[in-house]
C-alpha positions in Angstrom: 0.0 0.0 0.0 2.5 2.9 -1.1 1.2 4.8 -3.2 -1.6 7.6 -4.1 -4.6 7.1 -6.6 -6.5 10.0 -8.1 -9.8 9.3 -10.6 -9.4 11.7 -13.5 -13.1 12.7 -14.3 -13.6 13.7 -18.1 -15.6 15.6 -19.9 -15.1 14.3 -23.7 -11.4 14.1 -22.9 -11.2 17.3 -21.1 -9.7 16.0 -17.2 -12.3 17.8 -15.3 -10.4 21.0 -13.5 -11.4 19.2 -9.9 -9.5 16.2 -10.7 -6.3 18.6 -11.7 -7.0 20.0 -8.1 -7.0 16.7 -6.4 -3.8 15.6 -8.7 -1.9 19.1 -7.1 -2.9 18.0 -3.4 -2.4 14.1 -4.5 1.4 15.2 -5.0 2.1 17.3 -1.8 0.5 14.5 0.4 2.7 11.5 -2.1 5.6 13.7 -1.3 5.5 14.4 2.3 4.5 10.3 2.5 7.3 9.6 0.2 5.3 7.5 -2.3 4.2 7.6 -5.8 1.2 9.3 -7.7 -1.2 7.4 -10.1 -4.3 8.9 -12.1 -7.0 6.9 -13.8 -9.2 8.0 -16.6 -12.0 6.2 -18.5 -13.1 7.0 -21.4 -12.5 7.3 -24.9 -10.2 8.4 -27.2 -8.2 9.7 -24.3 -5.0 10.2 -26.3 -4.6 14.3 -24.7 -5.1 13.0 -21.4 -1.3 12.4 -20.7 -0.4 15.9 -21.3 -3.0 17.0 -19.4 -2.5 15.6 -15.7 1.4 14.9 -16.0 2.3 18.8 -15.9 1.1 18.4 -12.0 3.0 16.0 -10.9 1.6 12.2 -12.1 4.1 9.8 -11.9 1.9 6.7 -13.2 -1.3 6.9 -15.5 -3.6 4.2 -15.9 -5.3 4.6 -19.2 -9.0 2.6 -19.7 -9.8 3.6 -23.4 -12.8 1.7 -25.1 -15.8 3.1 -26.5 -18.3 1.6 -24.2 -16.6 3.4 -21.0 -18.1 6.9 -22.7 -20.2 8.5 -21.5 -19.9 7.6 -17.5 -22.6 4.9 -16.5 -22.3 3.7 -13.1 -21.5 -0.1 -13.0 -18.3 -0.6 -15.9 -16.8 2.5 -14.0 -17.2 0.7 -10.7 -15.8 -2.6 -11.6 -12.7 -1.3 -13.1 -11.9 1.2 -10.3 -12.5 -2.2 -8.0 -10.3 -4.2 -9.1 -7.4 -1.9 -10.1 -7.2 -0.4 -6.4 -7.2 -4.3 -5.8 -4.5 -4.7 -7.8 -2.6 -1.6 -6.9 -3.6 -1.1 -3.5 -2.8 2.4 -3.0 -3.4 4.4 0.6 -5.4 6.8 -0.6 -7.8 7.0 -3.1 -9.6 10.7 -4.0 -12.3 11.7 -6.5 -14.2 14.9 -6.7 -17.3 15.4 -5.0 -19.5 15.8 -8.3 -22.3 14.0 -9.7 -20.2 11.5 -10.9 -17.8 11.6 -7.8 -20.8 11.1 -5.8 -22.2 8.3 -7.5 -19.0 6.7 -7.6 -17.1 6.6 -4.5 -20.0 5.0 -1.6 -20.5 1.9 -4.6 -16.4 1.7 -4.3 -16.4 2.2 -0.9 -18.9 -0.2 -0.2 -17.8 -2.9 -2.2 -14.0 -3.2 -1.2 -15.5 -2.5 2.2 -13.4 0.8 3.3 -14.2 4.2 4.6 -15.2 7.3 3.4 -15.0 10.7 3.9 -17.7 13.0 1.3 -17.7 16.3 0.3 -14.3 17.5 1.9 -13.3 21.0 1.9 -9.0 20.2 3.1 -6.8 17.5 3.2 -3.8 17.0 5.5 -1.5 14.4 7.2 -1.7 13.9 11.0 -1.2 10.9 13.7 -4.2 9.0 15.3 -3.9 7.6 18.9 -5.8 4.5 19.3 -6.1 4.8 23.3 -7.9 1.4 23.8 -5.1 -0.8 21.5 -2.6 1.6 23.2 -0.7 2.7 19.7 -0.2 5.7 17.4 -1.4 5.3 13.6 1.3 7.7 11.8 0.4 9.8 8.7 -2.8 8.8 8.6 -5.4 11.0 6.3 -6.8 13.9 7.8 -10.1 13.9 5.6 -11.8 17.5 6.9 -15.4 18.8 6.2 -18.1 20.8 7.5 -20.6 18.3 9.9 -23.7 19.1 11.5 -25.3 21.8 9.2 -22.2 23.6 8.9 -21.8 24.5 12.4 -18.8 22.4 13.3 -15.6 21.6 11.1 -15.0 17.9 11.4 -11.7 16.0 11.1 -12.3 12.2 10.1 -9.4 9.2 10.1 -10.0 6.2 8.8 -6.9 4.0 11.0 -7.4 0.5 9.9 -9.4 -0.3 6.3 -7.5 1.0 3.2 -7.9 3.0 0.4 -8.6 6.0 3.0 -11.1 7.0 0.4 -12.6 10.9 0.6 -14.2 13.0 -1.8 -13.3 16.8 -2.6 -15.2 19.7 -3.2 -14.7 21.8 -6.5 -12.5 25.0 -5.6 -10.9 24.1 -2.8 -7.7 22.9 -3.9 -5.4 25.0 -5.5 -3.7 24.5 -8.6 -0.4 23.8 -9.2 1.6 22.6 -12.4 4.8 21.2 -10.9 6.5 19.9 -14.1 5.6 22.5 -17.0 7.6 20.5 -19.8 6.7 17.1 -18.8 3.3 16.0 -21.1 4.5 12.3 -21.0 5.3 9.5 -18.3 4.5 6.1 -17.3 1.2 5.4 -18.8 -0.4 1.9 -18.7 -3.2 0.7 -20.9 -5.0 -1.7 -19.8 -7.3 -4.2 -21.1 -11.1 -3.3 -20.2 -12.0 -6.8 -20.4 -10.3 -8.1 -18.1 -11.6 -5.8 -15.8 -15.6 -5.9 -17.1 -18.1 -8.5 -17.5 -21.1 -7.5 -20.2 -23.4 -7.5 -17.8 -21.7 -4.0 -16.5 -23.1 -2.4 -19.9 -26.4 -3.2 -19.1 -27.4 0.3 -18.9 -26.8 2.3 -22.1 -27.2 6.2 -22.7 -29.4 6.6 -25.5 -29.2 10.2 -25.8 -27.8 13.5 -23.8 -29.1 16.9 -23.3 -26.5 19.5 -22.2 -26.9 22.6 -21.2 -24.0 25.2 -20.6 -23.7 27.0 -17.2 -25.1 30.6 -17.5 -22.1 32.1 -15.3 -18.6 31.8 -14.8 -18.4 32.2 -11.2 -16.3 29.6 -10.2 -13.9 30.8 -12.6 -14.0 34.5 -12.2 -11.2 36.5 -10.8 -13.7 38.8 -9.3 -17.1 37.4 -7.6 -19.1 40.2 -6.0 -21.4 38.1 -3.9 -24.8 39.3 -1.7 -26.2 38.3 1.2 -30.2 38.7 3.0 -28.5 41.7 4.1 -29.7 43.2 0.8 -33.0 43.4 1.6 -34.4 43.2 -1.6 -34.4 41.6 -4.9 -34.4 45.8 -6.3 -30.9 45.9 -4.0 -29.4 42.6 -5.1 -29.9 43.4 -8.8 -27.5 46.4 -7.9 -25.1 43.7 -7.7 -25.2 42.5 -11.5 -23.9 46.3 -12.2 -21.2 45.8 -9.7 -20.0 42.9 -11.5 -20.4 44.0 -14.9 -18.3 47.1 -14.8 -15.4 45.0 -12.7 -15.8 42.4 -15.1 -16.5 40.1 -12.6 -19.3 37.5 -11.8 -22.4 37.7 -9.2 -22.5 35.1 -6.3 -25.1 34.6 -3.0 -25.8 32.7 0.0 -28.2 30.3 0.5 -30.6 33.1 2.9 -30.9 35.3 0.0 -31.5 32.5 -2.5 -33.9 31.4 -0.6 -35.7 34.7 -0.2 -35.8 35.2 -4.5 -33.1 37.4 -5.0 -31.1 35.2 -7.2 -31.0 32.2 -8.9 -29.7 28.9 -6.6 -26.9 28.6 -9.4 -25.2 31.4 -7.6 -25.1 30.1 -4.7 -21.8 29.7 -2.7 -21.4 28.1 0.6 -21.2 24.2 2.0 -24.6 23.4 0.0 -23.8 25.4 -2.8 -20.2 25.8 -4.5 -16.5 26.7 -3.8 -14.6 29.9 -5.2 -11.1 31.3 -5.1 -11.4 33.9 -6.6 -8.5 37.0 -6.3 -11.3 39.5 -4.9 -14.2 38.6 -3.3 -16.9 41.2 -2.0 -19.0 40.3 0.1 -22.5 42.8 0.4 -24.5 42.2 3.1 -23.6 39.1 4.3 -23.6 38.5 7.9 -20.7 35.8 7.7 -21.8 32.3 8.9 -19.8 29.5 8.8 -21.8 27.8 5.9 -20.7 30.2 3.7 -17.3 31.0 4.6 -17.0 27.4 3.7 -17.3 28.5 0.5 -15.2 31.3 -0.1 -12.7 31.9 3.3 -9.9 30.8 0.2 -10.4 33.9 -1.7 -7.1 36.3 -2.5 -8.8 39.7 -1.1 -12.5 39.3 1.1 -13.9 42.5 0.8 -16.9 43.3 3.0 -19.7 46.2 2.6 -21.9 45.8 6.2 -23.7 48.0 8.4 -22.6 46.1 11.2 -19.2 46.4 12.3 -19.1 43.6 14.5 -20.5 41.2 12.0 -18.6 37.6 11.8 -17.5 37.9 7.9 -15.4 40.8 9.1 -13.1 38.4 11.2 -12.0 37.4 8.2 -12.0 40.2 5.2 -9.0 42.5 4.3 -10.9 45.6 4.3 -14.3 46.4 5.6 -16.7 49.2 4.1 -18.8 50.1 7.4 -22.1 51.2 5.9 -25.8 50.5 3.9 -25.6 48.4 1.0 -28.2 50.7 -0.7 -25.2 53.5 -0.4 -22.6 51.9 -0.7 -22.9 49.9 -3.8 -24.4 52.3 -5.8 -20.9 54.8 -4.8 -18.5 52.1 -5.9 -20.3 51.8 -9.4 -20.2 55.1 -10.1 -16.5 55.0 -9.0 -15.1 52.5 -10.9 -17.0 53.4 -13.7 -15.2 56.7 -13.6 -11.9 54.3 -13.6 -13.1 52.2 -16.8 
């Protein structure tokens, strides 16, 4: 059990930017464990796939490429990833907690038997005392999320079943290329049929509707995000303007989703998505922990509050004491001044 597995999740042949993330975090924790990393992708025609992931720091790529493996069904996906972390028993095993992630990991987890750890928001190394055997478990997984509705940060080992199995949020990891002029390494291609049986194809997609994503908020280097604080849709739409002349994108948390200022899309927080974005301004938003979840990564956390004493301030970089319905409409006639 040495090394570290990472599933590559495509899109076509496009590795999905999460599973770049988890590659970047797969190679601090391989190198402070001083073990290898492996990546798997299935799918097909997956001949860009190599120079996608080795650029971060893949060591070992395991390469499933056959027509029925695309697009993702549940069971072919399931019995290869099975019997390869059989085969190659690594430590760790990390996917991204998306649709597919989700689907995914409890059917693997389940079937070899092993823990799990969903919808993580960091990753670390640490130590586990087993006070009742009376020994330390070193380097162990720290797999840490947000439990209880948010309100407590939860740091789950898993001491004795292996893989150590967790799933990641989107955004949370950074990004980092560690070998720029590497697009080529160990690769293996396997044989899906020795990993399949045809009753794993039993379900077949006939047809696929896809529609694009109507903002680029977890992409933007600007978000400009609204809380209930905003009193009203009129305020939040304020917002949009913001955005729009700092060429950035509009984001909100659950409360003023909920109360029809925005579309749930927007939404950033522990039930809605992850950003890192350079600057994030925060508009009425009173700071709880569900949505810090979401965003506490940013480069700059700018916050516009009348309260001075509200929790988001404990963690911005500057704070605008004041009314939203002042406020906002100042800075847009500022920086349009700027443009």
């Amino acid at each position: 059990m040495n090394n570290i597995l990472v599933y590559c999740e495509l899109d076509g042949a496009r590795v999905a930017e999460v599973s770049l993330e988890l590659i970047s975090k797969g190679r601090e924790l391989a190198d402070r464990l001083g073990v290898s990393l492996e990546a798997v992708a299935l799918g097909h025609n997956l001949s860009s796939v190599p120079g996608q992931v080795y650029p971060y720091g893949v060591d070992t790529l395991h390469l499933f490429d056959d027509e029925r493996l695309a697009p993702y069904t549940t069971l072919p996906h399931a019995s290869v990833l099975c019997k390869l972390i059989k085969e190659e028993e690594p430590q760790i095993f990390l996917l991204g907690a998306t649709v597919i992630g989700r689907d995914l990991a409890p059917r693997i987890s389940s079937t070899l038997h092993c823990g799990l750890t969903a919808d993580c928001t960091a990753l670390e190394l640490g130590d586990f005392e087993d006070k009742k055997a009376g020994e330390t478990i070193e380097n162990l997984l720290y797999s840490i999320r947000p439990a209880f509705g948010g309100n407590i940060v939860a740091t789950i080992v898993n001491p004795y079943h292996r893989p150590q199995m967790a799933t990641v949020r989107e955004g949370v990891m950074p990004l980092h290329v560690v070998r720029p002029d590497v697009t080529d390494g160990n690769t293996v291609h396997h044989d899906i049929n020795a990993y399949v049986d045809n009753s794993d194809f039993i379900v077949k997609i006939l047809e696929r509707h896809i529609q694009p994503a109507e903002n680029n908020l977890k992409s933007a280097p600007i978000v400009v995000a609204g809380g209930y604080g905003m009193g009203s849709k009129e305020n939040f739409d304020m917002l949009f303007e913001l955005a729009r002349v700092l060429h950035g994108e509009v984001g909100a948390t659950r409360a003023a989703i909920d109360a029809g200022f925005t579309t749930h899309d927007r939404q950033i927080g522990q039930t809605g998505m992850t950003v890192r974005p350079k600057v994030y301004i925060a508009c009425g938003i009173s700071g709880q922990v569900q949505h810090i979840t979401g965003m506490q990564e940013s480069g700059i956390i700018i916050s516009v509050n009348n309260d001075p004493d509200a929790p988001i301030n404990a963690i911005a970089d500057y704070i605008i004491t004041g009314n939203v319905e002042e406020v906002i409409p100042k800075l847009i006639t500022h920086y349009q001044q700027k443009s």
